[in-house]
C-alpha positions as CSV (number, residue, x, y, z in Angstrom):
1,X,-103.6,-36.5,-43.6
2,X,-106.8,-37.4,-45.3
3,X,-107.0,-38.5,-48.7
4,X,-109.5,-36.0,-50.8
5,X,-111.1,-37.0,-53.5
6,X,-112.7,-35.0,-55.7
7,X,-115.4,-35.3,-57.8
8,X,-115.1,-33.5,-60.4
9,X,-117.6,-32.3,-63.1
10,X,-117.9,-35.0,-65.8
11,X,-117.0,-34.1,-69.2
12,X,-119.5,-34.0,-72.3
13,X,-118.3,-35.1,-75.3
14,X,-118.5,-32.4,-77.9
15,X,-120.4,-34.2,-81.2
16,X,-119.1,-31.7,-83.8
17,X,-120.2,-32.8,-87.4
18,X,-116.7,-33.4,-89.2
19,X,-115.8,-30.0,-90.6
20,X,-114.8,-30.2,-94.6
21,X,-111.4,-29.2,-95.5
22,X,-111.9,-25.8,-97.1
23,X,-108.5,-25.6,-98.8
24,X,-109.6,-28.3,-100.9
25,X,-112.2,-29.3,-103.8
26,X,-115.1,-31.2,-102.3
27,X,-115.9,-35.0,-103.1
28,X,-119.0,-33.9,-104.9
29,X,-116.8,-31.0,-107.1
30,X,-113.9,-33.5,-107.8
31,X,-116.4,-36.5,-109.1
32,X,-117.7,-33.4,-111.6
33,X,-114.6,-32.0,-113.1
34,X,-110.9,-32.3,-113.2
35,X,-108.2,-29.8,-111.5
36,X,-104.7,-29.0,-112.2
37,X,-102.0,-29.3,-110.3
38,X,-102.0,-27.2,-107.1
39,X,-100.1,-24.2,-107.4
40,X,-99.0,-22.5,-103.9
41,X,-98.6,-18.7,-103.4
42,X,-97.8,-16.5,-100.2
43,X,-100.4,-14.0,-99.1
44,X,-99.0,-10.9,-99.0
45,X,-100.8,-9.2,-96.2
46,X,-100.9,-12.9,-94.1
47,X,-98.0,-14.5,-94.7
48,X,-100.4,-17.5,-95.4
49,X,-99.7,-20.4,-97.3
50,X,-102.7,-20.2,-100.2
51,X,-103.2,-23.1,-102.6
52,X,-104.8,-22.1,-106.0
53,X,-106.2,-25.0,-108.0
54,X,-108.0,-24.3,-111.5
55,X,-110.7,-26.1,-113.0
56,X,-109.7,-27.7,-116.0
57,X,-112.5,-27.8,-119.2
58,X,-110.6,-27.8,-122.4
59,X,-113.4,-29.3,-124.3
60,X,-116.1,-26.9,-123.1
61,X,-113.8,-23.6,-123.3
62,X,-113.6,-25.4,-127.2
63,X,-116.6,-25.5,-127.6
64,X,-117.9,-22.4,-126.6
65,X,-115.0,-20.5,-128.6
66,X,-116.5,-22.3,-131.1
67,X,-112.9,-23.9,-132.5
68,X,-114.4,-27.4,-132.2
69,X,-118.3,-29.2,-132.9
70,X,-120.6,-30.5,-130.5
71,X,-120.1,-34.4,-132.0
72,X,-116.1,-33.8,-131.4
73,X,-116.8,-32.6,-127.8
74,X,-119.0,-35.4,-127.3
75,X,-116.3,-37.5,-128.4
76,X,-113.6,-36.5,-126.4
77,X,-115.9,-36.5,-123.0
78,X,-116.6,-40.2,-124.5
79,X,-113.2,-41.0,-124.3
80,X,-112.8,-39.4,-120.8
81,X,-115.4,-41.2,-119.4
82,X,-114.0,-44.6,-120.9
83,X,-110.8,-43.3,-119.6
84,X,-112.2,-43.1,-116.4
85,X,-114.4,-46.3,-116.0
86,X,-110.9,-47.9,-117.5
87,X,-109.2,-46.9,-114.0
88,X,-106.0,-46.3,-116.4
89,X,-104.3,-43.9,-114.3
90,X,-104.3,-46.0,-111.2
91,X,-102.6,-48.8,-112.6
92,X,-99.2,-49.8,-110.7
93,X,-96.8,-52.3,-111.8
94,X,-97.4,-55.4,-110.5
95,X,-94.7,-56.9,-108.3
96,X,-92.5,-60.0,-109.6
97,X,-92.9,-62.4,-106.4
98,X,-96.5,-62.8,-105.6
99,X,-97.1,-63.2,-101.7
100,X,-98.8,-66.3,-100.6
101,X,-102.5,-66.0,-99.6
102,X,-103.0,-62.3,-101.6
103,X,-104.7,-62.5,-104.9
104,X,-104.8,-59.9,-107.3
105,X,-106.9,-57.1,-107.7
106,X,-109.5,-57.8,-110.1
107,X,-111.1,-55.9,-113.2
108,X,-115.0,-55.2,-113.2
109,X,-116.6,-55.7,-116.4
110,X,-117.3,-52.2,-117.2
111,X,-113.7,-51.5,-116.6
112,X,-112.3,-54.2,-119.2
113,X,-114.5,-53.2,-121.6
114,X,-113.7,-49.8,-121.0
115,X,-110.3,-50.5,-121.7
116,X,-110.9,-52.4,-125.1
117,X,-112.8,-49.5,-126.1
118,X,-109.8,-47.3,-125.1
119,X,-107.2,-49.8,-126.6
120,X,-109.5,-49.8,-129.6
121,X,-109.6,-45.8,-129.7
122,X,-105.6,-45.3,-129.3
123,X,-104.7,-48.0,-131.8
124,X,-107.5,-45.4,-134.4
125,X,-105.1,-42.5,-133.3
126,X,-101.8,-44.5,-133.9
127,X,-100.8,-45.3,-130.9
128,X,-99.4,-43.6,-127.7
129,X,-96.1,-42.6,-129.7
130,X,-98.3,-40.5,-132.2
131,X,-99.5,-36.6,-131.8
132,X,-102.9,-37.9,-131.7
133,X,-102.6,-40.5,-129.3
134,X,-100.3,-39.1,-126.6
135,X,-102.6,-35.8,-127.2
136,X,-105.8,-38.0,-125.9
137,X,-103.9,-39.9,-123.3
138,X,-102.8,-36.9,-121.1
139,X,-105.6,-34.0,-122.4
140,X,-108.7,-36.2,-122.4
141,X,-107.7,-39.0,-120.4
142,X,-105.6,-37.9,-117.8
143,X,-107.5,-34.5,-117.5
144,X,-103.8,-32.3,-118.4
145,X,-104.5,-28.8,-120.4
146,X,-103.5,-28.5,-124.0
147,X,-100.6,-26.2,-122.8
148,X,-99.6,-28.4,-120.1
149,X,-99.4,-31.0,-122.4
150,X,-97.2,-29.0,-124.8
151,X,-94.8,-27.8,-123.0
152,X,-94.3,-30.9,-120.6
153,X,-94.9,-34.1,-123.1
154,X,-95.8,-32.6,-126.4
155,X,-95.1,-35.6,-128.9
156,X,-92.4,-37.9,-128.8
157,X,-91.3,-35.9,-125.2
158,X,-90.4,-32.4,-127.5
159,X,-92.1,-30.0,-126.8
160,X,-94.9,-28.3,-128.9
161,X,-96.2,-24.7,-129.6
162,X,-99.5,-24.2,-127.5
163,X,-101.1,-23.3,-131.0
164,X,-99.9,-26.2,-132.8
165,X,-100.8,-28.4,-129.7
166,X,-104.3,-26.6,-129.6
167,X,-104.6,-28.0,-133.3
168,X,-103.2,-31.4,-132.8
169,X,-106.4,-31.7,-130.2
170,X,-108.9,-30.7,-132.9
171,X,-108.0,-32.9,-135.2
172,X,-107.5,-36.0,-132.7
173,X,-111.2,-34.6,-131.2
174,X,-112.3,-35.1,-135.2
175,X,-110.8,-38.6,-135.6
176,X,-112.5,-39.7,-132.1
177,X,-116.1,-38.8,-133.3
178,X,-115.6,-40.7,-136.8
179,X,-114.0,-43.8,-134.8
180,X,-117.1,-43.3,-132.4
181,X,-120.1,-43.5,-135.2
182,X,-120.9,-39.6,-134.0
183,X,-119.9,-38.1,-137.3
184,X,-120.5,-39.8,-140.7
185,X,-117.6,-39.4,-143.1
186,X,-118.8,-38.5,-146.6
187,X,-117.7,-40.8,-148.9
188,X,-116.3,-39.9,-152.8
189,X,-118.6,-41.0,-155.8
C-alpha cells in the first residue's frame, strides 16, 4: 500500500477587525456618562435574553426642569469629577500580611488631591452619616439615581420618600456651590 499524501489547500487566515459587543455601552459612551444597573428582560416574540441599561443624568434632568441653578449643577459635576479623578470607588481593603517583593499601589497627584478636595467637601456636608453627605457620595459620586438612593441607602440606611430625597439633593447641590466659591452667600448688615 502506498502512503498518500495530500496536499491540501492552505488556509488564509481571516483578519476580521474585532467586532464591538453590541449588548453593551461603548468605551467612548461609558467615559461620557454613567449607567444604572443592568436590568434583564425576556423578549416576548424571541425568547431572548435583552439587557436594558439607562443613562443616568440627575443633574441635567435638574436642571432642565429647572428645580436646581446652573452654579449648583456645576457643583455637583465638580464633585463627580473629583469623585472620579479620586478613584474612590475602586478602593479595596488592603490585606494585613504584605507579600514580599510587591509594593503597593500608589496614588497620582491629581488623585490625592482629589481626595482632599473630596474629604474637604464631605466634612462641609457633615460627613457620610449626614442626608447631605451620604446624598453626594452615592448620587454624585457613585453615579446612583435620587430614587435609587432612596429607597436602597436613603440616610442612616432608612429609607427616604423619592420627594424628600429629590430635596435632600437640592439643598446638598446648594451647599456644594457655596463650599466651591460658585455662589456668593450674601451676608446680613
Amino acid at each position: 500500500m502506498e502512503d498518500i499524501t495530500m496536499v491540501g489547500k492552505r488556509k488564509s487566515k481571516r483578519l476580521t477587525a474585532d467586532r464591538e459587543d453590541l449588548s453593551k455601552p461603548s468605551k467612548w459612551r461609558l467615559q461620557h456618562g454613567r449607567f444604572s444597573a443592568p436590568g434583564y428582560d425576556v423578549d416576548p416574540e424571541t425568547g431572548a435574553v435583552v439587557v436594558h441599561r439607562r443613562a443616568v443624568d440627575t443633574l441635567g434632568m435638574m436642571l432642565a426642569n429647572d428645580t436646581i441653578a446652573q452654579e449648583m449643577h456645576d457643583a455637583g459635576a465638580l464633585f463627580g469629577a473629583l469623585f472620579r479623578k479620586a478613584a474612590i470607588e475602586h478602593v479595596v481593603t488592603s490585606t494585613f500580611l504584605r507579600m514580599p517583593g510587591r509594593r503597593a499601589d500608589h496614588l497620582s497627584e491629581t488623585s490625592a488631591h482629589a481626595r482632599i478636595k473630596i474629604a474637604d467637601a464631605m466634612d462641609v456636608l457633615g460627613g457620610h452619616d449626614t442626608a447631605a453627605g451620604s446624598c453626594a457620595w452615592y448620587v454624585l459620586g457613585c453615579g446612583a439615581s435620587v430614587r435609587e438612593w432612596a429607597i436602597r441607602r436613603g440616610w442612616g440606611g432608612r429609607p427616604v420618600a423619592p420627594p424628600q430625597a429629590q430635596g435632600m439633593l437640592v439643598a446638598t447641590l446648594s451647599v456644594l456651590a457655596a463650599h466651591f466659591g460658585m455662589v456668593t452667600t450674601p451676608r446680613a448688615a
